[in-house]
C-alpha positions as CSV (number, residue, x, y, z in Angstrom):
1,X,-22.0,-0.3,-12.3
2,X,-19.8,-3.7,-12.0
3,X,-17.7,-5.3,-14.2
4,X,-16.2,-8.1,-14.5
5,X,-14.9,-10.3,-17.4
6,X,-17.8,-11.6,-19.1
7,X,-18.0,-10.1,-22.5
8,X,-14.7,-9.1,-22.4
9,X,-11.1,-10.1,-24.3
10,X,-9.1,-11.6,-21.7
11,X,-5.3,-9.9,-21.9
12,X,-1.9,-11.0,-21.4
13,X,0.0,-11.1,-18.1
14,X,1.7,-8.8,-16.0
15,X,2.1,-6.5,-13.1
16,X,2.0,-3.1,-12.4
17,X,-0.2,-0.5,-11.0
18,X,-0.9,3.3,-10.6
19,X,-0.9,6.6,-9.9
20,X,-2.8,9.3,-10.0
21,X,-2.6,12.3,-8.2
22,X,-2.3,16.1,-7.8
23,X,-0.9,18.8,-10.1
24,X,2.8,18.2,-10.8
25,X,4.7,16.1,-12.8
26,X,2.9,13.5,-14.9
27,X,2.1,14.0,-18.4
28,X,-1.0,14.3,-19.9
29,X,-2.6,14.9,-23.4
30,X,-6.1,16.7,-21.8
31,X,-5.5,20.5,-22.2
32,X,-2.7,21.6,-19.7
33,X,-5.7,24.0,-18.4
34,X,-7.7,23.0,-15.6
35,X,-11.1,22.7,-16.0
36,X,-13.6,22.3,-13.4
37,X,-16.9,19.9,-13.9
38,X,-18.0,16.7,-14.7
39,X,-18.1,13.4,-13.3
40,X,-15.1,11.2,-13.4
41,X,-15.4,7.4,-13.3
42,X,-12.2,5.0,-11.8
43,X,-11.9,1.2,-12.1
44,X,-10.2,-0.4,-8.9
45,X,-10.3,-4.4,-7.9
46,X,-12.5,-4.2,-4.8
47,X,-12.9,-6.2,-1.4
48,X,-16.5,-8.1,-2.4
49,X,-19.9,-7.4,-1.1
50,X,-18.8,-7.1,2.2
51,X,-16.8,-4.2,2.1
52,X,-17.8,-1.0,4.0
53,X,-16.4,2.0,3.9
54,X,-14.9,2.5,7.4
55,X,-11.7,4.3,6.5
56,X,-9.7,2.5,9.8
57,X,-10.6,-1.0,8.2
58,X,-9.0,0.3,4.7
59,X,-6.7,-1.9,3.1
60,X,-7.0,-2.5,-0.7
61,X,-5.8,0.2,-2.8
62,X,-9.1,1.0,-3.9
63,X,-10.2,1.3,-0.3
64,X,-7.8,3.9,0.2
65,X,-8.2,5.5,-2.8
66,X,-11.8,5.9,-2.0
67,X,-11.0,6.7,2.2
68,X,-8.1,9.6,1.2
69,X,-10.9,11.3,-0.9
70,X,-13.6,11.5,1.6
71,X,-11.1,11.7,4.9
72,X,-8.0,13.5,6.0
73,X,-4.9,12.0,7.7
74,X,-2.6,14.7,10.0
75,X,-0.2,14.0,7.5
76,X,0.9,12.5,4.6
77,X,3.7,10.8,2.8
78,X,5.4,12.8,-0.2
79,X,6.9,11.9,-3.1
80,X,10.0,11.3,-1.3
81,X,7.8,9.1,1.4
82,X,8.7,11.6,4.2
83,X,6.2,12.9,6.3
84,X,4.4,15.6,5.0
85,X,1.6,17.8,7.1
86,X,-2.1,17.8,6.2
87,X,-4.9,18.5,9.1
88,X,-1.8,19.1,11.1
89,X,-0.4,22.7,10.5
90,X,2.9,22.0,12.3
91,X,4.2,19.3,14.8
92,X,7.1,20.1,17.5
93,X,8.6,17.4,19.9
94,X,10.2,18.0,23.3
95,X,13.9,17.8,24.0
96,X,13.4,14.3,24.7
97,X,10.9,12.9,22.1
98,X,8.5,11.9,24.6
99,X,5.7,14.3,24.0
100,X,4.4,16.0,20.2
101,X,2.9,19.1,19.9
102,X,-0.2,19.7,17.1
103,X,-1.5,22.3,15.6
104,X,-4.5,21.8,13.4
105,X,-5.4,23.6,10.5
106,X,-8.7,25.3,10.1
107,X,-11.0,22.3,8.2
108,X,-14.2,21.3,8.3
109,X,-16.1,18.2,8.7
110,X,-18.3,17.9,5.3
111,X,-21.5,18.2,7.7
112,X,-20.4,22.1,8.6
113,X,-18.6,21.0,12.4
114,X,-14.4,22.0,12.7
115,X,-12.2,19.3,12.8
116,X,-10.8,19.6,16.1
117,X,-8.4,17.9,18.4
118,X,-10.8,15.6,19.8
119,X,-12.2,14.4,17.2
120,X,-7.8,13.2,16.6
121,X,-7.8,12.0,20.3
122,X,-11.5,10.4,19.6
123,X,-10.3,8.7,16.1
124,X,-6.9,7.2,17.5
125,X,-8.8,5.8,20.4
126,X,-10.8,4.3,18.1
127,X,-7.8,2.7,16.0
128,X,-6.0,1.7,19.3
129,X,-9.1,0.2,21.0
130,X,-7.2,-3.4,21.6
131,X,-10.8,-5.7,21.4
132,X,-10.0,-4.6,17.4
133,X,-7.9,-4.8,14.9
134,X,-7.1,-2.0,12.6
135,X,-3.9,-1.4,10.3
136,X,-3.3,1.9,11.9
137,X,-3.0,0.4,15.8
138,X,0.7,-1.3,15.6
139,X,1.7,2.5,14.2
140,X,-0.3,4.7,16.8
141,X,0.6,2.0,19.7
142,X,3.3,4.1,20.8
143,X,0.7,6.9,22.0
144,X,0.1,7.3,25.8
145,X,-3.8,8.1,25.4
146,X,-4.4,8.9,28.9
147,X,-2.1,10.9,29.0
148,X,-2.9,13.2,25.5
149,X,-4.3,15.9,25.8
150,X,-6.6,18.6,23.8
151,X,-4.6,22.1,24.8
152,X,-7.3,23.7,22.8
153,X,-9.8,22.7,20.0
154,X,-6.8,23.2,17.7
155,X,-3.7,21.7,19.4
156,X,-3.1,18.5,20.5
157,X,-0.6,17.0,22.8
158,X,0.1,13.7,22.2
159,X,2.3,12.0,25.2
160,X,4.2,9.1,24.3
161,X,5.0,5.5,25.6
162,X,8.3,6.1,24.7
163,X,10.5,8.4,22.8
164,X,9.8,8.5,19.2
165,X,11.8,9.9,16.8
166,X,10.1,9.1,13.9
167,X,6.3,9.8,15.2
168,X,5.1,12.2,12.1
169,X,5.6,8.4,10.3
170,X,2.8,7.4,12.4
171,X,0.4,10.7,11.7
172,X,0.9,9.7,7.9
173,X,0.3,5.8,8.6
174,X,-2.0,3.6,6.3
175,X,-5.6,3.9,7.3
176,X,-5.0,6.8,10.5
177,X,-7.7,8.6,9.1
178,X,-9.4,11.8,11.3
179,X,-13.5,10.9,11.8
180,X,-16.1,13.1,14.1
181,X,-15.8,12.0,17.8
182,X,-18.6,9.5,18.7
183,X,-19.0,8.1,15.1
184,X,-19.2,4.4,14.5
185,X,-21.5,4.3,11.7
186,X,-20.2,4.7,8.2
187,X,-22.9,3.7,5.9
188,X,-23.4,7.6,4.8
189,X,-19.7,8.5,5.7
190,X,-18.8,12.2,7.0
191,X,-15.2,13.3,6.5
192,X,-13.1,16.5,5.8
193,X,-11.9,15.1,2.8
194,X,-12.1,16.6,-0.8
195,X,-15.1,14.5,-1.9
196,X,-18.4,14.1,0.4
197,X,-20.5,11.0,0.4
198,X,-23.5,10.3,-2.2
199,X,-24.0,7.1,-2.4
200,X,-22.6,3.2,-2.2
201,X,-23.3,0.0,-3.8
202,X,-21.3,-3.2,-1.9
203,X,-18.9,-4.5,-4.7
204,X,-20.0,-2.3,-7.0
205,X,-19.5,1.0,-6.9
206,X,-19.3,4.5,-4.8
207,X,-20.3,7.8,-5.9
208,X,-18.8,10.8,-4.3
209,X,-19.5,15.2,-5.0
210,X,-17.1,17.7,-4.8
211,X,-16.6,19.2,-1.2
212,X,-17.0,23.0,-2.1
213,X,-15.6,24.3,1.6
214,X,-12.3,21.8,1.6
215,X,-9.4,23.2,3.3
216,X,-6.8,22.9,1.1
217,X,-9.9,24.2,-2.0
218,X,-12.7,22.7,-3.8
219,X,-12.2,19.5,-6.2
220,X,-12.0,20.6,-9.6
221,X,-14.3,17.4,-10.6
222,X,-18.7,18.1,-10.0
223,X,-18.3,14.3,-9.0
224,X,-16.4,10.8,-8.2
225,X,-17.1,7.7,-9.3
226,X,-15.5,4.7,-7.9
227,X,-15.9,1.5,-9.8
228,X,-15.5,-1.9,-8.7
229,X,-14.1,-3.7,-11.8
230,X,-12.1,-7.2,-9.9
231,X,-10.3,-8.5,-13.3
232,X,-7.5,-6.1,-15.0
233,X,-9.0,-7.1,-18.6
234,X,-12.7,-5.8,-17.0
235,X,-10.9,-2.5,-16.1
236,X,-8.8,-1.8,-19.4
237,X,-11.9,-2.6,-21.7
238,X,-14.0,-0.9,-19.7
239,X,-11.8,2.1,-20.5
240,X,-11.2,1.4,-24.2
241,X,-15.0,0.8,-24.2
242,X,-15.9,4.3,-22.6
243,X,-17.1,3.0,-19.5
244,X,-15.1,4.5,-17.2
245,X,-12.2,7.6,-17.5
246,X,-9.5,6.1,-15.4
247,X,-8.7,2.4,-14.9
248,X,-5.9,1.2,-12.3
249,X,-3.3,-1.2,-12.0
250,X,-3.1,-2.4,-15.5
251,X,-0.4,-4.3,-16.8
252,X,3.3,-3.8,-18.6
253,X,1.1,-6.0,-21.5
254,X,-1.8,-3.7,-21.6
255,X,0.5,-0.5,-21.5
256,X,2.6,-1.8,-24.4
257,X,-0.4,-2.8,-26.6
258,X,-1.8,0.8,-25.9
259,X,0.9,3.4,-25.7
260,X,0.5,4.0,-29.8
261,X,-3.3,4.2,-30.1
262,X,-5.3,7.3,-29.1
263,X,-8.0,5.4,-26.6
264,X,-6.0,5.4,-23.7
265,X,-3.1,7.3,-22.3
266,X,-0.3,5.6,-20.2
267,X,0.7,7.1,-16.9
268,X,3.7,5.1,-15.2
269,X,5.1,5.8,-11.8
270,X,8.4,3.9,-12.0
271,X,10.0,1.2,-9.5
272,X,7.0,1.9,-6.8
273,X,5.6,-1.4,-6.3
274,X,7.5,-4.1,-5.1
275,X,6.6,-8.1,-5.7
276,X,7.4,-10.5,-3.6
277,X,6.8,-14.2,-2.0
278,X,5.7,-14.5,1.4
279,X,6.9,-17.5,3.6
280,X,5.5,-17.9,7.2
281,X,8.5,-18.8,9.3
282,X,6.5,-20.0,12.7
283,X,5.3,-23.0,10.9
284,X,6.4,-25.7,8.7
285,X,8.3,-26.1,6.4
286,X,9.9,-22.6,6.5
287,X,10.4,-22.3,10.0
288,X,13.6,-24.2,8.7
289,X,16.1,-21.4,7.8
290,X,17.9,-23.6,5.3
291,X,14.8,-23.9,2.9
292,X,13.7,-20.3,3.6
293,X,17.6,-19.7,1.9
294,X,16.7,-22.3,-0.4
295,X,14.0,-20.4,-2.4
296,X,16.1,-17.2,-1.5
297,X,18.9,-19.0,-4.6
298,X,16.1,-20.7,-6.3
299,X,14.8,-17.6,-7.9
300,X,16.1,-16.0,-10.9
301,X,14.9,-12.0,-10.3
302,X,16.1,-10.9,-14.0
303,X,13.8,-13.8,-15.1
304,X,11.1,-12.5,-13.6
305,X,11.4,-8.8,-14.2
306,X,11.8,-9.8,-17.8
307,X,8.6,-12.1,-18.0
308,X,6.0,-11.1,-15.6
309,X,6.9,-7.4,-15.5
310,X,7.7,-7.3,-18.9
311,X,11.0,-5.8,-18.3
312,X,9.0,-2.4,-16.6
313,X,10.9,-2.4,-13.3
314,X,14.1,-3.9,-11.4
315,X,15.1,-6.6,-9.6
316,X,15.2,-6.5,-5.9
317,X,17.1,-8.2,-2.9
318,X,14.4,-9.7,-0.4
319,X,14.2,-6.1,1.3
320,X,11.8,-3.6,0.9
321,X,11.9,-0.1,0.2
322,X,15.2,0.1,-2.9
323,X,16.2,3.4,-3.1
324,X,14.4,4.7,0.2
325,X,16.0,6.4,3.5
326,X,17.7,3.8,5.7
327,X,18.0,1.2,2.9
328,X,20.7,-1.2,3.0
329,X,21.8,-0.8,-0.4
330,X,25.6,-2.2,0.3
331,X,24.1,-6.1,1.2
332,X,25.6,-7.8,-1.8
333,X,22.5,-8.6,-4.6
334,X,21.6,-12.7,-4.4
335,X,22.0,-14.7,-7.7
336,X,20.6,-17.4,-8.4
337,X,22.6,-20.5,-7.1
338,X,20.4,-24.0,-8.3
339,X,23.7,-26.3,-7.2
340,X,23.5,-24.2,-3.3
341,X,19.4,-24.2,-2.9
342,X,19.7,-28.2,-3.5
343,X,22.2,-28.8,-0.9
344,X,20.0,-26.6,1.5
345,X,16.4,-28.5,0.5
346,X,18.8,-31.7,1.3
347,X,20.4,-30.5,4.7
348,X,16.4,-29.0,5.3
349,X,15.0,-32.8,5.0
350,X,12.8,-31.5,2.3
351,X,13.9,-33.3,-0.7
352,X,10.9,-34.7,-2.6
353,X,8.2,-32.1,-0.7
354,X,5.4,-30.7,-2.3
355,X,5.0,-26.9,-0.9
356,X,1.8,-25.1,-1.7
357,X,2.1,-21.1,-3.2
358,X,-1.6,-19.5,-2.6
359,X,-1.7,-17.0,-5.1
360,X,-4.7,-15.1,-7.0
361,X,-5.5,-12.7,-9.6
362,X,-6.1,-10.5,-6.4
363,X,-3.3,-8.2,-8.0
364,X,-2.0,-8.0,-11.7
365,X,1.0,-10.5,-12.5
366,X,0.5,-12.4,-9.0
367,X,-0.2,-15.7,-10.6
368,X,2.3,-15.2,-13.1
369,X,5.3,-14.5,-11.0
370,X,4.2,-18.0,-9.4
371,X,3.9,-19.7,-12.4
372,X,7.0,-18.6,-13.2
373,X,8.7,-19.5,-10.1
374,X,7.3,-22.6,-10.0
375,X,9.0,-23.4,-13.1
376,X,12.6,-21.9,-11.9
377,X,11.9,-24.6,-8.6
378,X,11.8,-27.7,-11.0
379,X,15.0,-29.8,-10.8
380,X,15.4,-28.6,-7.1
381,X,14.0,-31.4,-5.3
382,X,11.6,-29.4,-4.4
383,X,7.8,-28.9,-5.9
384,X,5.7,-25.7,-6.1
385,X,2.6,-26.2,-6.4
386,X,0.8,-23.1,-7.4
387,X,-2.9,-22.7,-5.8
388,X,-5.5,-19.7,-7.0
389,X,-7.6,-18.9,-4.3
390,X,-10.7,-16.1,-3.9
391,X,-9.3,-12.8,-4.9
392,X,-12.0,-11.3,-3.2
393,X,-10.8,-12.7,0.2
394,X,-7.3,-13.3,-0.5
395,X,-5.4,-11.2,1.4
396,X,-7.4,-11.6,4.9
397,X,-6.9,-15.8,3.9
398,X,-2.9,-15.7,3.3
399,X,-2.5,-13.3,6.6
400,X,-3.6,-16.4,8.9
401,X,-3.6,-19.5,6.5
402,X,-1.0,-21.5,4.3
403,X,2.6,-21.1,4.4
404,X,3.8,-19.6,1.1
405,X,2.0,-16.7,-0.5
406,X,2.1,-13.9,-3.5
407,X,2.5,-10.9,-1.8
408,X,2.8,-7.1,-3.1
409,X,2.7,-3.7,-1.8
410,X,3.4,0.0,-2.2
411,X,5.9,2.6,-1.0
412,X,5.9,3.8,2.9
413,X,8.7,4.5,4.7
414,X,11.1,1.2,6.5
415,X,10.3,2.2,9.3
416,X,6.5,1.4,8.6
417,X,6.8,-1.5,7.0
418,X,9.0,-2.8,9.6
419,X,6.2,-1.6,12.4
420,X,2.9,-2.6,10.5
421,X,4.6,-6.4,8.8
422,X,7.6,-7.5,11.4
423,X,7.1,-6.7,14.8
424,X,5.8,-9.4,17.0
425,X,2.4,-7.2,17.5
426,X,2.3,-6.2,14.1
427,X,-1.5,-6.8,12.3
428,X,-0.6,-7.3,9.0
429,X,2.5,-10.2,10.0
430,X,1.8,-12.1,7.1
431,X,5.6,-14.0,7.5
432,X,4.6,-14.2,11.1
433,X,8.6,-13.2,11.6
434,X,8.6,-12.3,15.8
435,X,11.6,-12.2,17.4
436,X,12.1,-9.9,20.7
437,X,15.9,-9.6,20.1
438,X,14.4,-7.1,15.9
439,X,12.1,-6.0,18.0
440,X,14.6,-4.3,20.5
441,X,16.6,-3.3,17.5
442,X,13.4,-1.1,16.1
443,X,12.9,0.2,19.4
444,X,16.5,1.5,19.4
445,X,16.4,2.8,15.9
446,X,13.0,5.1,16.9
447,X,14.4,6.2,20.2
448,X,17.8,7.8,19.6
449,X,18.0,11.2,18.2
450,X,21.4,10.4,16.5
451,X,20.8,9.9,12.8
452,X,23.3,7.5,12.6
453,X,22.8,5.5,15.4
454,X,19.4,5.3,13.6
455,X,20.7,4.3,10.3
456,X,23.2,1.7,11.6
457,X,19.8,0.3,13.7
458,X,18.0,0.2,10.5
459,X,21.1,-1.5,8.8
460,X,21.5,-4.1,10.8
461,X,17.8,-5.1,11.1
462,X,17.8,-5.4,7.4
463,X,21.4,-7.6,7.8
464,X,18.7,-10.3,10.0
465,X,16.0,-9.8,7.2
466,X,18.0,-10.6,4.1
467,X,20.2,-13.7,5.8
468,X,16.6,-15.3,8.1
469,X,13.4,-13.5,7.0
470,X,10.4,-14.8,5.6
471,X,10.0,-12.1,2.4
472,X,11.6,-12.7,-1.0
473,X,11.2,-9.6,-2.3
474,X,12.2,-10.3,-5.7
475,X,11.5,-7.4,-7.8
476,X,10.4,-3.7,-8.1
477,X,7.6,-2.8,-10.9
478,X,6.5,0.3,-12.5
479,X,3.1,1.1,-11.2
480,X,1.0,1.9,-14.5
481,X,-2.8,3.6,-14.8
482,X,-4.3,4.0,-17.9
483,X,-7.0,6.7,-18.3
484,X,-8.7,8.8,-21.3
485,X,-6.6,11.2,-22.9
486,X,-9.3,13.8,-22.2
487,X,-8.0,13.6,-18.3
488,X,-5.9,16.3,-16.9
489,X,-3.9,16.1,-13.4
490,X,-2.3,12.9,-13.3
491,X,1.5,12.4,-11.6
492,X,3.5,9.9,-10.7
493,X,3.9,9.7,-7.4
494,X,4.9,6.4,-5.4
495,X,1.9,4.5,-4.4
496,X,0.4,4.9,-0.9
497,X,1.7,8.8,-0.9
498,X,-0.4,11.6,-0.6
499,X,-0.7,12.2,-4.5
500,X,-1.1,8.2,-5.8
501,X,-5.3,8.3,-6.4
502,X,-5.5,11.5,-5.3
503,X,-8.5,13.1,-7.6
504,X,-9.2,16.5,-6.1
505,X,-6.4,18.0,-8.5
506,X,-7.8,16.0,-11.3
507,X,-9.6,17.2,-14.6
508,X,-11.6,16.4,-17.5
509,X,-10.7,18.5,-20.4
């Protein structure tokens, strides 16, 4: 099954998105019982008809989504986003942080062989093979290959290029997925995951069964049913309409017009998602720092919040991860400053410029936060003009092409985002921000076992990325799913953690 908007009422703007995961702490109105059975259906935007399911290539959230149910990471991010294990039983560095010790937990792949340690060594080689380009490899870069080891099939020894006090980060990194050794086919998928493979429709949909002899226990659910539905009004009137059980990233708009009616039941992961504009600083015009501070007091955040988020989130301060470990929360919150952002366009040279935003429906509320700021730049001397490009294709275009961008993403820890979006090798650059001088200071936050030599590192790296960077990071929204009141197991963990679209603790009652 696809959908897409034909036949249905379009809906109002917004942003938001999701979570679903294991048993804990969301509400629910489906019986507080567990009930095993059944096949449960879930709406996600997807990547078009060429999209495979290769869990190292993941990178939408449905692509995860879809990856963390059929494959298993050696850990995981919690609810906290600190590491937490998963294939791995138990990690333990040396005195020095150089080398990391593994020990794997009995699992199984779904086609009866044990999960063991070189099928890890086989699957980060993979990753880290440098003629490709995975999300995983700037995170697993550190790893001195040659010189890992297998102790035994169920300890691994993983020698580093350096010392690495943050390496279970890496274990729980986007996409690190464990696959058999060998394996470079995954048109019929094998994983260790919850779910095992049934079939798969390109842009369309994926249907998954219940793993009966997963590790950590069997699925409550017979089956899975991922859905491609690319429009947010396809996905929320797909639900009201019966189509499907569980529909993602809907928006503040929808969840408001639906929180009173018995249809639909609203799930909300608070100030999990941040929103942001993405300015490449290697080319014109923002490789001028004066406009790139320009927008910085062009924008006016509580504007934003209020309209496009419809007040369900915060503002934020052009740095990622509010609230997080390591965040500089005592940088001083920018205000918008009209009078200040002219001078700068003026001193900048770029009075009377045209800049082009590529934005797309890609992500709910991403072509309404650049409406809106395209409205807050009038009278600046400066013109956004706001382009909608292919949503299918729209994050693989803005990561090499343009200059200004609609950008968004869920939680992981600094220390990730800073290795996977600002490094100089980083595959997902899409500010294109390298500078040797942040690169050193990352290196010297990961390699000191002080905890607050690491923290001042962190500090000051996030001092650089508020006054020169390329992200204005200008709110935080509420991440919102919407599923059938007769659906049991949903919590409200950050996105990207091990219990955001997690399904294997999930019920129909």
């Amino acid at each position: 099954m696809s959908l897409n908007r034909r036949g249905f009422l379009g809906l109002t703007s917004g942003l938001a998105v999701v979570t679903l995961a294991g048993c804990g702490s969301g509400a629910t109105s489906a019986s507080s019982t567990p009930r095993t059975g059944g096949r449960l259906r879930a709406a996600f935007a997807g990547g078009g008809a060429k999209e495979v399911l290769d869990p190292h290539l993941a990178n939408l959230f449905g692509e995860a989504a879809r990856s963390k149910a059929m494959f298993d990471k050696l850990a995981d991010l919690g609810n906290d986003v600190s590491p937490q294990p998963r294939l791995a039983e138990k990690w333990e560095p040396n005195a020095d942080l150089t080398r990391w010790r593994i020990s794997l937990r009995q699992a199984a792949f779904h086609d009866g062989r044990p999960v063991r340690a070189q099928d890890v060594l086989a699957s980060y080689a993979r990753i880290l093979d440098p003629n490709r380009a995975f999300r995983a490899k700037s995170s697993l870069a550190l790893i001195d290959l040659p010189n890992s080891r297998a102790v035994d099939d169920r300890t691994v020894e993983f020698a580093l290029k350096r010392p690495f006090g943050e390496f279970p980060n890496a274990l729980a990194a986007f996409g690190a997925y464990i696959v058999p050794e060998g394996v470079e086919d995954f048109a019929k998928p094998v994983g260790s995951g919850a779910f095992s493979f049934v079939s798969f429709e390109p842009g369309r949909s994926v249907l998954l069964k219940r793993n009966p002899n997963y590790w950590e226990g069997a699925p409550l659910l017979d089956e899975l049913e991922f859905v491609i539905a690319n429009e947010e009004s396809a996905r929320t009137n797909a639900l009201l309409g019966g189509q499907v059980e569980y529909a993602h990233d809907l928006t503040p708009t929808t969840a408001r017009s639906n929180a009173s009616g018995d249809r639909m039941t609203i799930h909300r992961s608070p100030n999990s998602a941040v929103q942001a504009f993405a300015m490449k600083v290697d080319r014109a015009p923002f490789d001028n720092r004066d406009l790139r501070e320009a927008l910085f007091l062009l924008t006016d955040r509580p504007q934003l919040v209020e309209s496009v988020l419809a007040g369900s989130g915060q503002v934020g301060n052009d740095l990622f991860g509010k609230g997080y470990q390591h965040y500089a929360d005592d940088l001083p919150q920018r205000e918008r400053d009209l009078d200040k952002a002219k001078f700068l366009i003026r001193k900048a040279g770029a009075e009377g410029l045209t800049v082009k935003l590529d934005t797309s429906t890609a992500a709910a509320g991403m072509v309404e936060a650049a409406t809106v700021f395209a409205d807050q730049a009038k009278g600046s001397g400066l013109t956004i003009e706001v382009v909608q490009g292919n949503k299918d294709s729209y994050w693989a275009d803005t990561l090499k092409n343009g200059s200004l961008s609609s950008f968004r993403s869920g939680a992981m820890p600094i220390e990730t985002h800073v290795a996977q979006r600002l490094l100089s090798g980083s595959g997902t650059n899409v500010t294109k921000w390298a500078r040797p001088e942040f690169d050193a200071l990352y290196e010297k936050a990961v390699s000191t076992s002080d905890p607050a030599a690491r923290g001042e590192a962190y500090r000051e790296m996030q001092r650089v990325l508020h006054a020169e960077g390329g992200y204005l990071m200008w709110g935080f929204a509420d991440w919102i799913v919407g599923a059938k009141p007769n659906v049991g197991g949903i919590s409200t963990a950050p996105a990207n953690t091990l219990d955001w679209a997690r399904f294997d603790k999930v019920w129909l009652g």
